[in-house]
C-alpha positions in Angstrom: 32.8 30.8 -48.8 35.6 28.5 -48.9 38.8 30.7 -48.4 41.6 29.9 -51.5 44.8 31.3 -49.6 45.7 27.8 -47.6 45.8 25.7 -50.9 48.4 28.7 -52.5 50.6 28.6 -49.1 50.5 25.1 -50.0 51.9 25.4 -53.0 54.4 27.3 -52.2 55.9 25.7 -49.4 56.2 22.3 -51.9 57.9 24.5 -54.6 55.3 24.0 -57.0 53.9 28.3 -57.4 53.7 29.2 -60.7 54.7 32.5 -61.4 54.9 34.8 -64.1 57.4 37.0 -66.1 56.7 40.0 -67.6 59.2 39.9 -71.2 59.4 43.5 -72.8 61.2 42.6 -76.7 60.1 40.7 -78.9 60.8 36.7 -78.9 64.0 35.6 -79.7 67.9 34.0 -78.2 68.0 37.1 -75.4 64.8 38.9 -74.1 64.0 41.5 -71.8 62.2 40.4 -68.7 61.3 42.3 -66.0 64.1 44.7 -67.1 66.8 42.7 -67.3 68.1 41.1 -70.4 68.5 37.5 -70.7 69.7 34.6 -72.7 66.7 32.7 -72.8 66.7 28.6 -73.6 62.8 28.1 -72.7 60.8 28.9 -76.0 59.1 26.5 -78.5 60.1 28.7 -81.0 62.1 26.2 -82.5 63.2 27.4 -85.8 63.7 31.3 -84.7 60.3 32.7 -86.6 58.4 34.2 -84.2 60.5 37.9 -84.9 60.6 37.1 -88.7 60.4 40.4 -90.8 58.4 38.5 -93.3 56.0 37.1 -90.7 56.0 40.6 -88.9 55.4 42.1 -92.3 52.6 39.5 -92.9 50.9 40.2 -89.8 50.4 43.8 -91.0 49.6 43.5 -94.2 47.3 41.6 -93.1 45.4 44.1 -90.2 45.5 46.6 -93.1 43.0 44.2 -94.8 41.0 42.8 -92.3 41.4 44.8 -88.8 42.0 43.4 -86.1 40.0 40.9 -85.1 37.6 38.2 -86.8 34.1 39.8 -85.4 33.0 36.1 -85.1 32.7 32.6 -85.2 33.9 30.6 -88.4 30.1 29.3 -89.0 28.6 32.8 -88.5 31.1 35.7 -90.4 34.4 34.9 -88.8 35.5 32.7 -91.6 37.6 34.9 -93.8 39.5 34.1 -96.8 43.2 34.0 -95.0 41.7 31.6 -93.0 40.1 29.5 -96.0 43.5 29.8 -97.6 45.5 28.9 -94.5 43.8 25.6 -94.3 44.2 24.5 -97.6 47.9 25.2 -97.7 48.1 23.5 -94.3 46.3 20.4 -95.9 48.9 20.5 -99.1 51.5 21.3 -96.6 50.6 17.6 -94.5 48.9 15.3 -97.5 45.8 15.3 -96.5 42.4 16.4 -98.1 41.4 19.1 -96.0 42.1 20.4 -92.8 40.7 22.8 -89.7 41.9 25.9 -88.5 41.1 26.2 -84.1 41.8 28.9 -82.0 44.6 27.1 -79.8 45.7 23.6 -79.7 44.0 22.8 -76.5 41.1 23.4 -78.1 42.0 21.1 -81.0 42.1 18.3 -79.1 39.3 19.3 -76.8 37.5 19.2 -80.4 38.8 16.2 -81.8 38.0 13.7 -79.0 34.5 15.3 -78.1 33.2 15.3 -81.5 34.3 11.4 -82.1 33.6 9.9 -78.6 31.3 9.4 -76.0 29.4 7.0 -73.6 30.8 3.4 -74.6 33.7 4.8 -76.5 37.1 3.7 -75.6 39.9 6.2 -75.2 43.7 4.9 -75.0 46.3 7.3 -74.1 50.4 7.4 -73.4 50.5 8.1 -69.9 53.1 11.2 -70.7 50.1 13.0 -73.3 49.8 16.8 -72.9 47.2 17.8 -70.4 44.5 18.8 -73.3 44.4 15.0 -74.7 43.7 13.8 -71.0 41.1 16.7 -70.5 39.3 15.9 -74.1 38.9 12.0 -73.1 37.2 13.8 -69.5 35.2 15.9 -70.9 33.9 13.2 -73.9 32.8 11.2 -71.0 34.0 8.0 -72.9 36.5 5.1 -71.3 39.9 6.2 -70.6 42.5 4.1 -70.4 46.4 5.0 -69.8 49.2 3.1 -70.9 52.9 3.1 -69.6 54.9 5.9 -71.7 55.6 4.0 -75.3 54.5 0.9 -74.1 53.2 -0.9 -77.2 53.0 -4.1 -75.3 50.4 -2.4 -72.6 48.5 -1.0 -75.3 48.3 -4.2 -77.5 46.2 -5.8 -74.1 44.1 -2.8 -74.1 43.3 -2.7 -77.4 42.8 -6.6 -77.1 40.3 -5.8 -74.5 38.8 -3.1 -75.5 34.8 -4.5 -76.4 31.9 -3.0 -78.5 32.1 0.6 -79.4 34.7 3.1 -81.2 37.8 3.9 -80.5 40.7 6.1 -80.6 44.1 6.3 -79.5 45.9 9.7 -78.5 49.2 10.5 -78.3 52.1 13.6 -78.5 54.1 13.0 -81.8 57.1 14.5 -80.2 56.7 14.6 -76.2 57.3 18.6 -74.8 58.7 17.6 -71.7 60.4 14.9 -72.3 61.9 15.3 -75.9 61.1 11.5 -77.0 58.9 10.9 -79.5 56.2 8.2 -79.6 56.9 5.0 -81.8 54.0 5.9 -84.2 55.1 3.0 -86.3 53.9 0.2 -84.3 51.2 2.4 -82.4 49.9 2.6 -86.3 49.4 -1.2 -86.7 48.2 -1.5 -83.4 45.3 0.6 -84.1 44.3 -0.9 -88.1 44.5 -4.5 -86.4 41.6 -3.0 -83.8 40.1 -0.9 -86.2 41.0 2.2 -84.0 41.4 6.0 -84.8 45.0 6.9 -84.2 45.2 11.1 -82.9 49.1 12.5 -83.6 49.2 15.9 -81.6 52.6 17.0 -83.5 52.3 20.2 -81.8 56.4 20.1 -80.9 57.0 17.6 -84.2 56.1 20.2 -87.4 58.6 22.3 -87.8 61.4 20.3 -86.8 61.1 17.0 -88.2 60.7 15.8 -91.5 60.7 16.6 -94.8 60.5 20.3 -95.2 59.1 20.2 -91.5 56.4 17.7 -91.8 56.4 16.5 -88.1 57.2 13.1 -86.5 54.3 11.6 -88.4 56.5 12.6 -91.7 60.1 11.4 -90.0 58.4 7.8 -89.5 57.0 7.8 -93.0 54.0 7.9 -91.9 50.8 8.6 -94.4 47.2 9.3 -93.7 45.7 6.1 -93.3 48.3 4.8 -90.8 47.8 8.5 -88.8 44.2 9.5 -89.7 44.0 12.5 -87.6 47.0 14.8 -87.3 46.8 18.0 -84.5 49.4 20.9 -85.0 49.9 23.6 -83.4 51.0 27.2 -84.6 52.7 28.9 -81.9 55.7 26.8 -81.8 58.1 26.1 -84.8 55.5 28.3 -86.8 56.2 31.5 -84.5 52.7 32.4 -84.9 49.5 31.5 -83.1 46.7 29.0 -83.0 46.5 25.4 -84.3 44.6 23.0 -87.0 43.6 19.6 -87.3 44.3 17.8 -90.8 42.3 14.3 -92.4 39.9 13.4 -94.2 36.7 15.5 -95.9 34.6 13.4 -93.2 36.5 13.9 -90.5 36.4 17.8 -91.1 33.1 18.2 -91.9 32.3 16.2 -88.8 34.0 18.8 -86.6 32.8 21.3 -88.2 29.2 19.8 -87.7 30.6 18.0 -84.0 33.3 20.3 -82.2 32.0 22.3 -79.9 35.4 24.5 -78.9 35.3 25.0 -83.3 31.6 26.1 -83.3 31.4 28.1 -79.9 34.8 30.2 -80.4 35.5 33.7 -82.2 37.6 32.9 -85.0 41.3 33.9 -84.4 41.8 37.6 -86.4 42.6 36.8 -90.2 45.8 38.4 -89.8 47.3 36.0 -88.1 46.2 33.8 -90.7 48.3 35.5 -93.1 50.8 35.7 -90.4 50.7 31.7 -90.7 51.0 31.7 -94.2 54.1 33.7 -94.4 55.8 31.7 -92.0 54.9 28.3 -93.7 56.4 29.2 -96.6 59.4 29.8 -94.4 59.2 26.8 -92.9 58.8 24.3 -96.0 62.5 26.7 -96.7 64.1 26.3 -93.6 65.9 23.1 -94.3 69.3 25.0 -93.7 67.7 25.9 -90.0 66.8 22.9 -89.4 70.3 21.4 -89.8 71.9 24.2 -87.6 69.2 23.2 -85.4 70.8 19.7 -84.9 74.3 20.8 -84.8 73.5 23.1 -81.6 71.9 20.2 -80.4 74.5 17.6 -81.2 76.5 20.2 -79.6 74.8 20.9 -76.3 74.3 17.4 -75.7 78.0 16.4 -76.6 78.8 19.6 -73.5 76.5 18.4 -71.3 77.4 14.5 -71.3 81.7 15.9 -70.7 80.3 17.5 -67.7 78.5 14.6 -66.5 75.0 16.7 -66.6 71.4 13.8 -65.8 70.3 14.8 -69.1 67.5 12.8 -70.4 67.8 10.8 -74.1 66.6 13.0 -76.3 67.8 14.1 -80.1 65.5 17.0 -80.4 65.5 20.8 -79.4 63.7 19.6 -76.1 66.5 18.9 -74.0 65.2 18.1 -69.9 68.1 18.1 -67.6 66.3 15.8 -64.6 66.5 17.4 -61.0 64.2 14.9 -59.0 62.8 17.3 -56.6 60.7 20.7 -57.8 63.0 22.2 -54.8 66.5 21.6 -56.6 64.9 22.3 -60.0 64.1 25.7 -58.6 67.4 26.1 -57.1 68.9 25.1 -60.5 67.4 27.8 -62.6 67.7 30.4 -59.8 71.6 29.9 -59.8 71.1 30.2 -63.8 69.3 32.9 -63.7 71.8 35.0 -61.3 74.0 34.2 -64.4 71.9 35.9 -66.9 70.2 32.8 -68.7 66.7 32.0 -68.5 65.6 28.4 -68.1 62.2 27.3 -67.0 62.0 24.6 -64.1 58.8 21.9 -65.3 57.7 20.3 -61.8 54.6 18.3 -61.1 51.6 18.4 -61.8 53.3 18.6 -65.1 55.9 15.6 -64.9 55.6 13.2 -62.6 56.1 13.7 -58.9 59.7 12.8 -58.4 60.7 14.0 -62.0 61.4 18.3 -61.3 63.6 19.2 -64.4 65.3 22.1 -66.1 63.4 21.8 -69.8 66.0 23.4 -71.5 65.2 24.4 -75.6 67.4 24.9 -78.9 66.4 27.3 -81.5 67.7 28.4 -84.8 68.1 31.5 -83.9 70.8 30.9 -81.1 74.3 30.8 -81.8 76.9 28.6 -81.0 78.1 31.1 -78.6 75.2 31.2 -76.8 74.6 27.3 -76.4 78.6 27.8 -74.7 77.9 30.2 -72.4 75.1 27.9 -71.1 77.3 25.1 -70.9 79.8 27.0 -69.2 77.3 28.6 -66.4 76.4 24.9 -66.1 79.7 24.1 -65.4 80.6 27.1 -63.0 77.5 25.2 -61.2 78.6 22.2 -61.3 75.0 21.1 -61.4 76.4 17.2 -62.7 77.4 16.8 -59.2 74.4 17.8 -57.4 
């Protein structure tokens, strides 16, 4: 039997081991992890509701009625009616006629691209896509091809190119590592000019942008037949868990007929559904945290540019101060860390080699305070000269 410890030493020597923390609170601006307490700038809980007394409250009202878990898949008896009632407020909540509730959003876009693709098919994705969109176009066996990040002028000669059979283009709304989004404007007339299906994953997008949190698809003014097939994800600006797909009554009742991560899955507990509804009411609300939201941002990135800091150009909560090597990345959020604030280092395989970074995130929930004292351990570094 092949022995697995030479590929971990590996790993570690190059500064790419993952390991993990152990937090004792509940989410929020300072945590306890592994009994320390720590101001923490590496959730995707964007807009501060994954604590929420409402959604907390939700949550438990919710086990009172249901228990704890589902007992099944949605096409057996896991399909409750918080579930049924989460999607169709989801649906209202993005414009579209229906949509799907999945377990996680990996398993979304596992779904998606399976159930619409195979042998023949042609699958174009941004270079930068979130692992799960690369792993659905493996696993649906079709073509893959990936294009230069937001290069509409490298997927044009694909799309020229691209022959007989369907196809679909995927991309991240709102990039998590990067903080970017994609230009979904002219990635929309690309695709009606081929005849394409266009796949949003606004997983980092709802929430944040748009009207009442709509997502990137929203911000662009954007409707369903430019975007066809939107993915979102709950465990982000929603504070909650899981994720849906939203379009048309075909393209849901295709997954539900086609997806095999929807059919083959327990449903999540209907709880958490009514978790999820609490906090989209909150978010469709949250307009004044969403404008805090960019004032810390305008504000860290206003602190960080004074002190000469390689941040990368991005107007959202994701804000990726670029290290180059996963060595100095590591050394970066070490010396952080020694000064009581938490910030994950992202190093390949999850950027690109050469790329290491400090992905540094704004919530809500922090204060201005709080977004100081980072820029002043940043200063005390003196990581800009590094």
């Amino acid at each position: 039997m092949k022995s697995l410890q030479p590929e971990l030493e590996r790993r570690s020597k190059e500064y790419l081991y993952r390991r993990r923390r152990v937090v004792e609170s509940p989410q929020g601006p300072v945590l306890s992890v592994d009994g320390r307490q720590m101001l923490a700038f590496c959730s995707n809980d964007y807009l501060g509701l994954a604590n929420h007394p409402e959604v907390v409250a939700a949550l438990q009202r919710g086990a009172e009625q249901y228990g704890a878990g589902s007992g099944a898949a949605h096409l057996v008896t896991g399909h409750s009616q918080a579930h049924h009632a989460l999607e169709e407020e989801l649906a209202a909540f993005t414009g579209r006629p229906r949509a799907l509730l999945f377990s996680s959003g990996y398993q979304a876009n596992l779904g998606v691209i399976g159930a619409l693709l195979g042998r023949g098919d042609l699958l174009c994705e941004d270079r930068l896509n979130h692992a799960s969109l690369v792993e659905g176009g493996l696993l649906s066996r079709a073509r893959m091809r990936r294009f230069p990040h937001r290069d509409m002028a490298a997927l044009g000669r694909v799309l020229s190119k691209s022959g007989h059979g369907d196809c679909l283009v995927a991309t991240d709304g709102l990039f998590s590592m990067d903080g970017d989004l994609a230009p979904l404007p002219e990635m929309a007339r690309l695709c009606n000019e081929r005849g394409a299906w266009l796949l949003v994953d606004d997983a980092h997008g709802l929430g944040v942008l748009g009207r009442g949190g709509r997502g990137t698809i929203d911000h662009f003014g954007l409707g369903v037949e430019s975007v066809p097939i939107l993915m979102g994800t709950l465990g982000k600006a929603f504070g909650t868990s899981g994720a849906f797909v939203a379009g048309s009554e075909a393209l849901i009742e295709t997954l539900i007929q086609q997806a095999r991560s929807y059919i083959y899955t327990t449903a999540s507990p209907p709880a958490l559904a009514e978790a999820t509804r609490a906090s989209l009411r909150l978010v469709q609300a949250a307009d004044d945290r969403r404008q805090w939201l960019r004032e810390l941002i305008a504000l860290f990135r206003a602190g960080a540019e004074a002190l000469g800091l390689p941040l990368m150009p991005s107007e959202t909560p994701i804000q990726p101060l670029l290290a180059g090597t996963s060595a100095r990345a590591l050394a970066w959020g070490a010396a952080l860390e020694q000064q009581g604030i938490l910030v994950s280092a992202i190093r390949p395989p999850t950027v690109p080699e050469g790329s290491a970074r400090l992905r540094i995130t704004l919530s809500a929930a922090h204060s201005r305070q709080q977004v100081e004292r980072l820029l002043g351990a940043m200063e005390a570094l003196s990581l800009g000269d590094e």
